[in-house]
C-alpha positions as CSV (number, residue, x, y, z in Angstrom):
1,X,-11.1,-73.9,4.0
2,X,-13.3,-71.4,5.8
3,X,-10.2,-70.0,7.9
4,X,-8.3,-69.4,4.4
5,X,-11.5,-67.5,3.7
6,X,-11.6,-65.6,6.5
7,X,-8.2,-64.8,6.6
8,X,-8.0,-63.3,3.1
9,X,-10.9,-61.2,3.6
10,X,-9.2,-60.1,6.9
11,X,-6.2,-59.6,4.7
12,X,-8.1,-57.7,1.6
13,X,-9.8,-55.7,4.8
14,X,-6.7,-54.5,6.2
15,X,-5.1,-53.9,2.9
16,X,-8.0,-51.4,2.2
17,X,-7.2,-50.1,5.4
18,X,-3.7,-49.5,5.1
19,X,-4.4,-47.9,1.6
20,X,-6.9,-45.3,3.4
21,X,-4.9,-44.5,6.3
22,X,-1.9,-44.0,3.4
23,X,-4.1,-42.2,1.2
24,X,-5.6,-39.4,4.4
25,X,-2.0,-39.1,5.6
26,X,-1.0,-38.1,2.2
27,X,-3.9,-35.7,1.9
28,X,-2.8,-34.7,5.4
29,X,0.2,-33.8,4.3
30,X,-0.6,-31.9,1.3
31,X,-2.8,-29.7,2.8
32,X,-0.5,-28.7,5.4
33,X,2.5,-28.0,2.9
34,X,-0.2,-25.9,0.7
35,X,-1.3,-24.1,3.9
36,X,1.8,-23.0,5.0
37,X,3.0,-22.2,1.7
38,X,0.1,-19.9,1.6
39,X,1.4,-18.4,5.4
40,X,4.7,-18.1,4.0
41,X,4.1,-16.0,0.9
42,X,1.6,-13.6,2.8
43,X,4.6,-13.1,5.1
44,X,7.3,-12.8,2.5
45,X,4.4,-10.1,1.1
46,X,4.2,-8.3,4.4
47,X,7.6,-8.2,4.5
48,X,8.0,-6.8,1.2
49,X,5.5,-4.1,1.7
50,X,7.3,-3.1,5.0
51,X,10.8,-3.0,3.4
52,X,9.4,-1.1,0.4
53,X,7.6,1.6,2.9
54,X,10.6,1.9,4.4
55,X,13.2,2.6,0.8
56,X,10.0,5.4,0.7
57,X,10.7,7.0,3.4
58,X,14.2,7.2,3.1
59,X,14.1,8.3,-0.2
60,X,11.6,11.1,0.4
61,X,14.4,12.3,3.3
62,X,16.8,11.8,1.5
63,X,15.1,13.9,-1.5
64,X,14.2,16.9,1.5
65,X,17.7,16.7,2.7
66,X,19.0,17.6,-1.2
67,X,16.6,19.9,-1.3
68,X,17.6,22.3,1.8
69,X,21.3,21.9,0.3
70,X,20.1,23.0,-2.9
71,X,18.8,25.6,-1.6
72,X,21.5,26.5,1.1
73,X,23.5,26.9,-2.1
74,X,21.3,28.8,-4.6
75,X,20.1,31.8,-2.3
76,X,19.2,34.0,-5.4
77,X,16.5,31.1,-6.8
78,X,15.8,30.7,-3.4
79,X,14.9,34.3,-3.3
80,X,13.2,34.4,-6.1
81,X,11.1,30.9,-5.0
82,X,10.5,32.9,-2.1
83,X,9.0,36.1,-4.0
84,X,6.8,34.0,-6.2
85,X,5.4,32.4,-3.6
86,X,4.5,35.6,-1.3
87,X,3.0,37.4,-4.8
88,X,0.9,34.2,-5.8
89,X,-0.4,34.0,-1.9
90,X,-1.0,37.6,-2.1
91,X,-2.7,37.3,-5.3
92,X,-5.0,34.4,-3.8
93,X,-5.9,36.5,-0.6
94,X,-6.7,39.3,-2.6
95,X,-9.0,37.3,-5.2
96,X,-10.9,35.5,-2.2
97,X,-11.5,39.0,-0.8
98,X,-13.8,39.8,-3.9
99,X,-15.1,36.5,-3.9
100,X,-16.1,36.6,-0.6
101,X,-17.5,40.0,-0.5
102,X,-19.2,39.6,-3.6
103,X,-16.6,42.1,-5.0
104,X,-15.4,42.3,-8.9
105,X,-15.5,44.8,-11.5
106,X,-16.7,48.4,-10.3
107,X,-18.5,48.4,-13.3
108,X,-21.0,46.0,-12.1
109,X,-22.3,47.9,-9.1
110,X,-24.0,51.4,-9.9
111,X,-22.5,53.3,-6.7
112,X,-24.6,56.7,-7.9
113,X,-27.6,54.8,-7.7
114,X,-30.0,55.5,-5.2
């Protein structure tokens, strides 16, 4: 009678024990599938972000290259691009002059003055 005893509690013991070593395996196992699920979609992202750096950069050549042909091909806007851009720089050189030496109207110095 003791020995049955005995042996079921051994039993109900090593049931337990079975159940816990299940039960840390399968908490084993989730954590590892969550973790590399997490390294695999940080990946995926990097790889993303690289492959959309990348369209970029081609685009913006690609978007240069049309540009020079456009322009290869228009040489009278080109010209006149060209013009606008000198008078504007010109224009900017000349008002940072006055700036700079405190220039403006004539008006606003009194050149007779002694």
């Amino acid at each position: 009678h003791l020995g049955r005893k005995a042996a079921r509690r051994w039993a109900r013991k090593k049931a337990e024990l079975e159940a816990m070593n299940a039960l840390m395996n399968a908490s084993a196992i989730t954590i590892q599938r969550v973790h590399r699920g997490h390294k695999g979609r940080v990946a995926a992202s990097d790889v993303r972000m690289e492959m959309a750096e990348f369209i970029a950069q081609i685009r913006e050549e690609e978007a240069k290259q049309d540009e020079e042909e456009y322009w290869k091909t228009h040489t009278f806007a080109r010209y006149k691009r060209d013009v606008k851009a000198f008078v504007r720089t010109l224009a900017e050189s000349v008002r940072s002059i006055q700036v700079g030496t405190g220039g403006g109207d004539p008006e606003d110095h009194d050149f007779g003055a002694t």
